[in-house]
C-alpha positions in Angstrom: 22.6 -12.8 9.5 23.8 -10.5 11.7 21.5 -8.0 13.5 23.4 -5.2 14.1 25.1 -4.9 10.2 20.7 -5.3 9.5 20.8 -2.6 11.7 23.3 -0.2 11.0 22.5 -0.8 6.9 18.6 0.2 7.5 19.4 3.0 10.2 21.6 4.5 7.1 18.9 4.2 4.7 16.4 5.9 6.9 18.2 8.7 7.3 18.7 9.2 3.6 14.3 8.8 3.6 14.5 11.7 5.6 16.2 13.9 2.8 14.4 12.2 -0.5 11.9 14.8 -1.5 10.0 12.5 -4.1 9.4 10.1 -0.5 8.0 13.2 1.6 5.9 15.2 -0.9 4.5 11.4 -1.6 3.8 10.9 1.9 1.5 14.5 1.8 0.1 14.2 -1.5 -1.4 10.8 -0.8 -2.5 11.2 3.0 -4.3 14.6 1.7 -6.2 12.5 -1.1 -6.9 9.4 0.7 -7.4 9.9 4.0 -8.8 13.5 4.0 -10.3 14.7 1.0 -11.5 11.1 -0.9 -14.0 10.4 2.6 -15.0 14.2 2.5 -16.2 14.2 -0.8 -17.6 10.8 -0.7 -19.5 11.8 2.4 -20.9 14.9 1.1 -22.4 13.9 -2.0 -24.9 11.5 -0.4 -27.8 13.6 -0.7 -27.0 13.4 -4.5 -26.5 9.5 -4.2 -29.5 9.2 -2.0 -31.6 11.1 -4.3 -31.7 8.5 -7.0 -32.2 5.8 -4.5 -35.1 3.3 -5.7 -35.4 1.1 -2.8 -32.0 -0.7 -2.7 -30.7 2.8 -1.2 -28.5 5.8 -2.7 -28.4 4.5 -6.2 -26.4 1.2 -5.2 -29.0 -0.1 -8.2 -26.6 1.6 -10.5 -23.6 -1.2 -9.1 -23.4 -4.8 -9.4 -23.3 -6.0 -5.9 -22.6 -9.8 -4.5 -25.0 -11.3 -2.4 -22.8 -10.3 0.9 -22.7 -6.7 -0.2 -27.0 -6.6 -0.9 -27.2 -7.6 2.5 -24.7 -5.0 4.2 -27.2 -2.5 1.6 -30.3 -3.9 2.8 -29.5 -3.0 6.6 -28.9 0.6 5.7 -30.8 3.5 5.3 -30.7 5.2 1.5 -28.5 8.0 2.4 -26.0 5.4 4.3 -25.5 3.3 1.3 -22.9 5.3 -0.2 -21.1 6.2 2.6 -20.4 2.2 4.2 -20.5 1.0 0.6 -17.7 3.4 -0.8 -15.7 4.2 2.0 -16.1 1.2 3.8 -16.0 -1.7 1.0 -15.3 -0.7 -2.7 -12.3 1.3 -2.3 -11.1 -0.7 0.2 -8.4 -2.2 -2.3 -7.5 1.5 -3.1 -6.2 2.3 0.1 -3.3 -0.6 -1.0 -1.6 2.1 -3.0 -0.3 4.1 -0.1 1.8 1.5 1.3 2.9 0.0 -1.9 3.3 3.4 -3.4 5.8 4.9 -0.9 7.6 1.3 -0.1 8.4 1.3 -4.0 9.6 5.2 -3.8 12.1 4.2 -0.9 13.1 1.0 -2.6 13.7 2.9 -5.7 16.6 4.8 -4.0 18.7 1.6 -2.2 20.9 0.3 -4.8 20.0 2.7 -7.7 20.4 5.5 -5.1 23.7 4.6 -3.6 24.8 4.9 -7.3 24.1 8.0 -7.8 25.1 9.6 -4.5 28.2 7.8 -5.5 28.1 5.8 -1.8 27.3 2.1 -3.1 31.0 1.2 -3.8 31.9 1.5 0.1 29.2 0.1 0.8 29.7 -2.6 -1.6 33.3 -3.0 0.3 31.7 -3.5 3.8 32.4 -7.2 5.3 28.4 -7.9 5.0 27.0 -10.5 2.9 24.7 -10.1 -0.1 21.9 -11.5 2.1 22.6 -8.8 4.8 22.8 -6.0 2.3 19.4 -7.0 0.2 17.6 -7.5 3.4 18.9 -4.2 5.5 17.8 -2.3 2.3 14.4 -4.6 2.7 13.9 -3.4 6.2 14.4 0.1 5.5 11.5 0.5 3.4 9.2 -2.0 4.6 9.0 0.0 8.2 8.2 3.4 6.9 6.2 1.8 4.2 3.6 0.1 6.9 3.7 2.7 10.0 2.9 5.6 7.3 0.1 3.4 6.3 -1.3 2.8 10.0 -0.9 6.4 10.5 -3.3 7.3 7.5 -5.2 4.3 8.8 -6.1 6.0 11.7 -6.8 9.6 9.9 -8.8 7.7 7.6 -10.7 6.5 10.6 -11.4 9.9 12.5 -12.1 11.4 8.8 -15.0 8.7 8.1 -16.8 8.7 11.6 -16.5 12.4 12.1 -17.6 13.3 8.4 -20.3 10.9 8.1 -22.0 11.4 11.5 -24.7 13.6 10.2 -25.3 10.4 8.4 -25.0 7.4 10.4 -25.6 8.9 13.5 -22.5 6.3 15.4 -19.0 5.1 15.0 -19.1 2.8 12.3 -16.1 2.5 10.7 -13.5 0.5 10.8 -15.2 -2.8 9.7 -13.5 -6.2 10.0 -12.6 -6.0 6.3 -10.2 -3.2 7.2 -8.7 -4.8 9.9 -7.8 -7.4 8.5 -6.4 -5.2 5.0 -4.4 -3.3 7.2 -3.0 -6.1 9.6 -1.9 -8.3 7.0 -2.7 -7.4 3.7 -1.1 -3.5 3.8 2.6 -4.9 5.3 2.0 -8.1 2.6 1.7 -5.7 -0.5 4.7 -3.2 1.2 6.6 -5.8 1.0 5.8 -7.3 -2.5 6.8 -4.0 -4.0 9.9 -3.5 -2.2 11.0 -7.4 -2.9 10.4 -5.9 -6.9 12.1 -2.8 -6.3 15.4 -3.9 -4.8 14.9 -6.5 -7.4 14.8 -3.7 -10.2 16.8 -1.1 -9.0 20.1 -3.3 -8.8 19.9 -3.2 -12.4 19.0 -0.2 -14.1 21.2 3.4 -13.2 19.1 5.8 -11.9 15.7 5.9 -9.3 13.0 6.8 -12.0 13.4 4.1 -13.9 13.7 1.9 -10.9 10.5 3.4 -9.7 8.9 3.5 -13.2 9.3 -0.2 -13.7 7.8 -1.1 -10.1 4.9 0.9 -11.1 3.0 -2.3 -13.0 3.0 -3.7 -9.3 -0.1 -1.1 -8.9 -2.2 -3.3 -11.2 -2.8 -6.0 -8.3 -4.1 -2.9 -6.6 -6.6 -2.2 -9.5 -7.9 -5.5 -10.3 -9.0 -6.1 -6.0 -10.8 -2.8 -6.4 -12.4 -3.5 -10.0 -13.3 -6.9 -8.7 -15.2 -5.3 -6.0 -16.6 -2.2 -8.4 -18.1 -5.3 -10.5 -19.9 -7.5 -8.2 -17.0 -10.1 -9.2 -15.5 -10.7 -5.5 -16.6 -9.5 -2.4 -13.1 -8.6 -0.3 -14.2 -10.3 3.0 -12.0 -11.3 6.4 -11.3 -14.8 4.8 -11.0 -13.7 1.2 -8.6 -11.0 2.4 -6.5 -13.4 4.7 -6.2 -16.0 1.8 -4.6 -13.0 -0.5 -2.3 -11.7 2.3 -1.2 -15.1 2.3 -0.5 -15.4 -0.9 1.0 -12.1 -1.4 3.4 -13.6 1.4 4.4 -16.5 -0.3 5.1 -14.1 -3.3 7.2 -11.8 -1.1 9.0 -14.9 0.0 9.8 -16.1 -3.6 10.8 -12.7 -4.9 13.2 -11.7 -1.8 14.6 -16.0 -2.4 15.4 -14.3 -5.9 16.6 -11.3 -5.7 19.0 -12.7 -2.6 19.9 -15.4 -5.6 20.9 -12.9 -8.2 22.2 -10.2 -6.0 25.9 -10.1 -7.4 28.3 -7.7 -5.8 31.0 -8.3 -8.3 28.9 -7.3 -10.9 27.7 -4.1 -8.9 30.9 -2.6 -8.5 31.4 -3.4 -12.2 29.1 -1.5 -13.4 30.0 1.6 -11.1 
């Protein structure tokens, strides 16, 4: 492949992020909810949690907690339970949906975009190869994608600590568990959706239903956090590296596809 086609393709999608207001009102809806007001509220109903505490601590009685989660419960005091066991464990998996949200948003508008800004046929006409195309338009969602996710990463942070030091009384957050969902599993799952999206999007006509049918990827998103919710798995360092991994040997299969069934011909066809 050659770098500096990759280069100039993603540098051109970028700039077209810049001016896609579905992208950037996503971007402030979901760092508003997530990182700001989800910990804030979480944080300051722990009296109420606390309150029905009967020994296991701020009704974590009321969950169904794995052996590794009664222990991270029985080191706490009751009106820390809810605050490390929400915001630090059980909606963990949630926090997923910011960089697989917005990767799938951007992804949505490669292909599916060019057609309707009426700029894919040039493009089309460029000496790069299929590969070069698929992957520049891979590039240019997957690095947005996974710094906006960092960034709310660290608001998430300050939000937590600042907001729950009444509580915990020290900088406790973030836990291994994040570290390694943001290191590895954040840029795995960015990059499953926008392997799907690219995928989808060179063959329907316009971004929603490119984004529409990319929005079943948010079930694997669902299931890590119900999993958790139900005592079923308990997302730790290993558990989490062993999905990353496998969501990267997904993202390597799906981008192996959609390089196989990229057609040009059948692209400017169907302009």
């Amino acid at each position: 492949m050659n770098r500096r086609i990759l280069t100039a393709i993603a540098v051109k999608d970028l700039r077209e992020v810049r001016k896609n207001r579905v992208a950037i009102l996503g971007v402030v809806v979901l760092t508003i909810i997530f990182s700001v007001v989800l910990p804030l509220i979480l944080t300051g109903t722990t009296e109420a949690f606390a309150g029905n505490t009967t020994g296991q601590g701020a009704g974590a009685e009321s969950l169904i907690l794995t052996p590794e989660m009664q222990a991270i419960v029985d080191d706490l005091e009751p009106d820390q339970v809810p605050v490390v066991l929400f915001l630090g464990y059980l909606l963990a998996p949630l926090f997923l949906i910011i960089p697989l949200m917005l990767a799938s948003i951007i992804a949505a508008e490669s292909f599916v975009g060019e057609k309707e800004r009426k700029t894919l046929e040039p493009l089309l006409y460029t000496p790069a190869t299929d590969l070069e195309l698929f992957m520049g338009k891979v590039i240019a969602s997957f690095l947005p994608a996974v710094l906006f996710a960092w960034i709310n990463f660290a608001i998430y942070t300050v939000t937590v600590n600042v907001a729950g030091w009444g509580v915990m009384h020290r900088i406790w957050f973030p836990t291994d568990v994040w570290w390694v969902l943001m290191l590895l599993v954040a840029p795995a799952i960015a990059l499953m959706g926008i392997s799907a999206t690219v995928l989808i999007s060179t063959k329907v006509n316009t971004f929603m239903e490119a984004y529409q049918a990319s929005g079943a990827l948010v079930l694997v998103v669902v299931v890590l956090m119900m999993g958790q919710v139900f005592g079923l798995l308990f997302l730790s360092p290993p558990v989490l590296f062993l999905i990353g991994a496998g969501i990267l040997l997904l993202d390597i299969i799906l981008i192996r596809i959609g390089v196989g069934l990229f057609n040009r011909s059948a692209l400017i066809a169907r302009i």
